[in-house]
C-alpha positions in Angstrom: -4.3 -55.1 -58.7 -0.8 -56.1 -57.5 0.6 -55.5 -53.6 2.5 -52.7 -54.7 -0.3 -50.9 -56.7 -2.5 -51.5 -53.9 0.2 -49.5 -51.6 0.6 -46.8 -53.6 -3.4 -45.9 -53.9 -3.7 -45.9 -49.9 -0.5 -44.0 -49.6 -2.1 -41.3 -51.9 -5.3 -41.1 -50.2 -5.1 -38.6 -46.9 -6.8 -40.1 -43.3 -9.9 -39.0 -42.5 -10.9 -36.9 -38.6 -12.4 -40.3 -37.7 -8.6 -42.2 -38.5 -6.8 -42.9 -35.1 -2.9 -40.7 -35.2 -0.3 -43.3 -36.9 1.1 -44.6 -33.4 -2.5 -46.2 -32.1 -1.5 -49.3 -32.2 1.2 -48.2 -29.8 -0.3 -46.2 -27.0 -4.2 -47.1 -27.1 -5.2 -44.9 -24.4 -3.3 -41.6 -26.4 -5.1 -42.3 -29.3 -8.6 -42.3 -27.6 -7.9 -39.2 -26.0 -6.4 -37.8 -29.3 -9.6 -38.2 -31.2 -11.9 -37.2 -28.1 -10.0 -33.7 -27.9 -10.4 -33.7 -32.1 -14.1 -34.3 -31.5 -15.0 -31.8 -29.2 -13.0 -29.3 -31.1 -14.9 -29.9 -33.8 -18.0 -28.4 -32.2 -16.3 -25.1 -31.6 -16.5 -22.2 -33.9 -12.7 -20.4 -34.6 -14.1 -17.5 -32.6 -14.1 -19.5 -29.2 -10.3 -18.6 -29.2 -9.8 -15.1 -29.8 -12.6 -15.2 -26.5 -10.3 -17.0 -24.5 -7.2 -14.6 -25.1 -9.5 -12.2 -24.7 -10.5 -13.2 -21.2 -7.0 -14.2 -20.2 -5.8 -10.6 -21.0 -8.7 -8.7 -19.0 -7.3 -11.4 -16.4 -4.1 -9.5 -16.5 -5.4 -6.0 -17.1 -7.4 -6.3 -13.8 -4.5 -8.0 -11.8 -2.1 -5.2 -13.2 -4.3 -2.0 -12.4 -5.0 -3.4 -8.8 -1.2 -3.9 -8.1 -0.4 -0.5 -9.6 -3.3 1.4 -8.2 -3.1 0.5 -4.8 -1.5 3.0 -2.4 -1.7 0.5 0.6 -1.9 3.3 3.4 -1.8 7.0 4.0 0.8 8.8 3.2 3.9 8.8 5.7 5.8 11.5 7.2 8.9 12.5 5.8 12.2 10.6 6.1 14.3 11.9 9.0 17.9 13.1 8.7 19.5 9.9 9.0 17.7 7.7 6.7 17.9 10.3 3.7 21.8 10.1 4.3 20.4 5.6 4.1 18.3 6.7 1.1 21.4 8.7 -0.6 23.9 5.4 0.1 21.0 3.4 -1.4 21.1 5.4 -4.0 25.3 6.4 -5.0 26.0 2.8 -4.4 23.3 1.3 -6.8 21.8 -0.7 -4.4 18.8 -0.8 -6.6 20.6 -2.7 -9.3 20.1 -6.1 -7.1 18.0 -5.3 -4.4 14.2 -3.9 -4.7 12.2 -1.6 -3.1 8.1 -1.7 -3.1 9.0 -4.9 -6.0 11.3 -2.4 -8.7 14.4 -3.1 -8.7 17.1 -6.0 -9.5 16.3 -9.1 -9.1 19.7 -10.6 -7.7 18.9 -10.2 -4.1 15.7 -10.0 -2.3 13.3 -7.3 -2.1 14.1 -5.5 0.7 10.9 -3.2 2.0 10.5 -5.3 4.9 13.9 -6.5 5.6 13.8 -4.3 9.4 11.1 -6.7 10.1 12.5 -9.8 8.8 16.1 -9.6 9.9 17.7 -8.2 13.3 19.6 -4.7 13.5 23.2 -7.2 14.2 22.6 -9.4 11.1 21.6 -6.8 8.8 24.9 -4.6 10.3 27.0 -7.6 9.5 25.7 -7.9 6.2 26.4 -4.3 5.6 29.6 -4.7 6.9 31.3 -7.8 5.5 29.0 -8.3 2.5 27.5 -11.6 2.0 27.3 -14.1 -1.3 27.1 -12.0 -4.2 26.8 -8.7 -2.2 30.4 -7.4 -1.9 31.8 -5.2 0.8 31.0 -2.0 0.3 33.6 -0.8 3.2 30.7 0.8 4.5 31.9 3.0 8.1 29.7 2.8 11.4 28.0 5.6 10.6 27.4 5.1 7.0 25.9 1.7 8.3 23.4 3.0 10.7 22.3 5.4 8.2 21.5 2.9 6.2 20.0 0.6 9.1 17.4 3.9 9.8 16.9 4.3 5.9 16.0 0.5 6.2 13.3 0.7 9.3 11.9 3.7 7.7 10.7 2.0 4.6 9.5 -0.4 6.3 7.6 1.3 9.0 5.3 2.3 6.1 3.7 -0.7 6.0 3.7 -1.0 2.0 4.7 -3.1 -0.1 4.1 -1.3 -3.6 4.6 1.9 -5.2 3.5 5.0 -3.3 1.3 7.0 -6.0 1.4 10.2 -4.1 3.5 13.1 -4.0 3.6 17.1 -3.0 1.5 19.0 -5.6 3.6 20.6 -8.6 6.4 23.3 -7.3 4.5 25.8 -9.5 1.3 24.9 -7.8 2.7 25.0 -4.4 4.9 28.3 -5.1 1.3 29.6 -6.3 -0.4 28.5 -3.4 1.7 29.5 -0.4 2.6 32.9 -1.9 -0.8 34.0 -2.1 -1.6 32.5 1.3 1.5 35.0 2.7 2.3 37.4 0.6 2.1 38.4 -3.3 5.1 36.5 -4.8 7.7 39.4 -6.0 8.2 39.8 -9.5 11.7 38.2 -9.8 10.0 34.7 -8.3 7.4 34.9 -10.2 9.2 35.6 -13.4 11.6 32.7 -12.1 8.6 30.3 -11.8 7.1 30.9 -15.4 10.9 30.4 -16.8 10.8 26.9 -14.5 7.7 26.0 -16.3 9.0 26.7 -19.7 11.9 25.0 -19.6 10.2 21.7 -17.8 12.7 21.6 -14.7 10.3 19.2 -13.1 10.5 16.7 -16.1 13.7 15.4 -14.4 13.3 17.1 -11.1 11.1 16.2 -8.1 9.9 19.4 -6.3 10.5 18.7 -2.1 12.3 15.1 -2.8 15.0 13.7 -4.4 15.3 11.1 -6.5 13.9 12.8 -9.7 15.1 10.8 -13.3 18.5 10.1 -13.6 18.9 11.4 -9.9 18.0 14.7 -10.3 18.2 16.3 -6.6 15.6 18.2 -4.7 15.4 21.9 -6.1 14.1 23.5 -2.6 17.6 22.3 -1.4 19.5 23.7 -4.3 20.7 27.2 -2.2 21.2 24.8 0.6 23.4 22.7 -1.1 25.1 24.5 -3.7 25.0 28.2 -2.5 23.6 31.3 -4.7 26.7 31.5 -6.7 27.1 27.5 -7.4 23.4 27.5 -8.6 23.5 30.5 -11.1 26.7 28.7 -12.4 24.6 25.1 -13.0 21.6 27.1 -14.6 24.4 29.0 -17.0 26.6 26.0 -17.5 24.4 23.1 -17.0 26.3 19.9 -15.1 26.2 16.1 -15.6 23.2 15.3 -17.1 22.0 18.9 -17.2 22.6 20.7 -20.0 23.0 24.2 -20.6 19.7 25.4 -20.7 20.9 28.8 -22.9 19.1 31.0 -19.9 19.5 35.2 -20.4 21.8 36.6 -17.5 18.1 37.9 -16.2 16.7 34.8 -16.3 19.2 32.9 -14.3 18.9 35.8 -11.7 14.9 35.4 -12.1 15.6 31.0 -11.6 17.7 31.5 -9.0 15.3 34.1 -7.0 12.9 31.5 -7.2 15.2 28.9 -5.4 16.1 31.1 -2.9 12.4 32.2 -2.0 11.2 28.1 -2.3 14.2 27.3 0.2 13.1 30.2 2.6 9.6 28.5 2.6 10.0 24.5 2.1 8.3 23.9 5.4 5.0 25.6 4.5 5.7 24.0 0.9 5.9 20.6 2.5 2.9 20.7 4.2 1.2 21.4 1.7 -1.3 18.1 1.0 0.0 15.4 -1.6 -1.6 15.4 -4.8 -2.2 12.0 -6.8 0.1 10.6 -9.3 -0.4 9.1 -12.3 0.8 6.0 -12.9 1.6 7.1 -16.5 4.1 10.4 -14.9 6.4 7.9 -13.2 9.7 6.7 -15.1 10.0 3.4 -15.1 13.2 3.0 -13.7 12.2 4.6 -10.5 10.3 3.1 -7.5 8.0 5.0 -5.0 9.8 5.2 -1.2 8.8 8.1 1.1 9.6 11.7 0.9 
């Protein structure tokens, strides 16, 4: 049989397991542990991976519902006056699309739940007030600056550092539960509530808080904030991301007898005790922060 022959036949014949990989002769030590890795594989059945992905995800499954599950304190009292005008320039000037709160939110500046803790009340007011890096200036007034500065000490007086999974009970619940408590609720409210229901005002938003999807405001401060007339001309017209809901003339007087009657009683409504969220009802563009 001639050289070439001879070539030819051992090129056509494949390597067996036992065959050290084709660079051997150039890294002795890589080859050995090539083949010892080869041999011990061979003693495993296919099914020894789909248990390992299956352990890794259970790994993550676990770590995931402890993060999301836990609370990490009671529930805190409500935000005063001056940190919900914080919370609202939080809010109108995006903060949330760098910073985060309880971990949601950007990720181009640092989370700041604790930042009362970590920073003094002069460097955080500089911050605020010049910008810094990135983070532009937002010509941000005294006032609006302190505001923030109490939104910022509230948060973290809370002690948490994840998403806060509880909230006041359902306005229809509530409505139900302090009206029997004081008085039969009268028919127009009542009416008003089942229309509320129907329509799913609450799917957008929150009852006793703001910051409902897409910023929906707090409905027991619609009257407050609007007046009668500018309420029944939102629930005829719709605004923004509202849209006309196509209420009867007696329903939007029914709705907006409701609103009056849950701004008359928000402080028995309030105290009400929270009721547990599910993870599942939360958006996921919005992050837990007290009332």
């Amino acid at each position: 049989m001639s050289a070439i022959e001879s070539i030819g036949r051992d090129a056509r014949v494949p390597p067996g397991p036992a065959e050290p990989c084709p660079d051997a002769h150039r890294s002795p030590v890589g080859a050995r542990a090539t083949a010892e890795v080869a041999r011990r594989l061979a003693g495993h059945s296919p099914g020894w991976r789909v248990s390992a992905y299956a352990v890794v995800a259970l790994t993550f499954f676990v770590q995931g519902s402890l993060v999301w599950t836990d609370v990490g304190g009671p529930v805190t009292a409500p935000l005063s006056a001056t940190a919900r005008v914080g919370q609202d320039l939080w809010r109108s000037n995006n903060c949330e699309s760098c910073h985060q709160l309880y971990g949601m939110g950007g990720f181009l500046g640092p989370d700041l739940t604790n930042v009362a803790r970590r920073a003094s009340a002069e460097q955080i007011d500089g911050m605020l007030a010049r910008g810094r890096g990135l983070m532009p200036n937002f010509g941000l007034g005294a006032a609006e600056r302190a505001a923030l500065m109490a939104f910022f000490r509230e948060v973290d007086a809370t002690g948490q550092g994840s998403l806060v999974l509880t909230a006041p009970p359902a306005l229809s619940a509530a409505v139900e539960q302090v009206g029997a408590a004081t008085a039969p609720l009268p028919p127009a409210v009542a009416r008003g509530l089942a229309k509320l229901d129907a329509v799913g005002c609450e799917s957008c938003h929150r009852s006793l808080r703001d910051g409902g999807a897409l910023g929906a405001p707090d409905l027991s401060r619609a009257v407050e904030r609007r007046g009668l007339a500018g309420v029944q001309q939102v629930l005829r017209e719709g605004r923004r991301a509202m849209p006309r809901l196509g209420l009867a003339p007696n329903e939007v007087e029914d709705v907006s007898a409701l609103l009056v009657w849950v701004g008359a009683h928000r402080a028995a409504l309030a105290a009400l005790p929270p009721a547990r969220r599910a993870v599942a009802a939360m958006p996921w563009f919005s992050y837990g922060s007290p009332q």
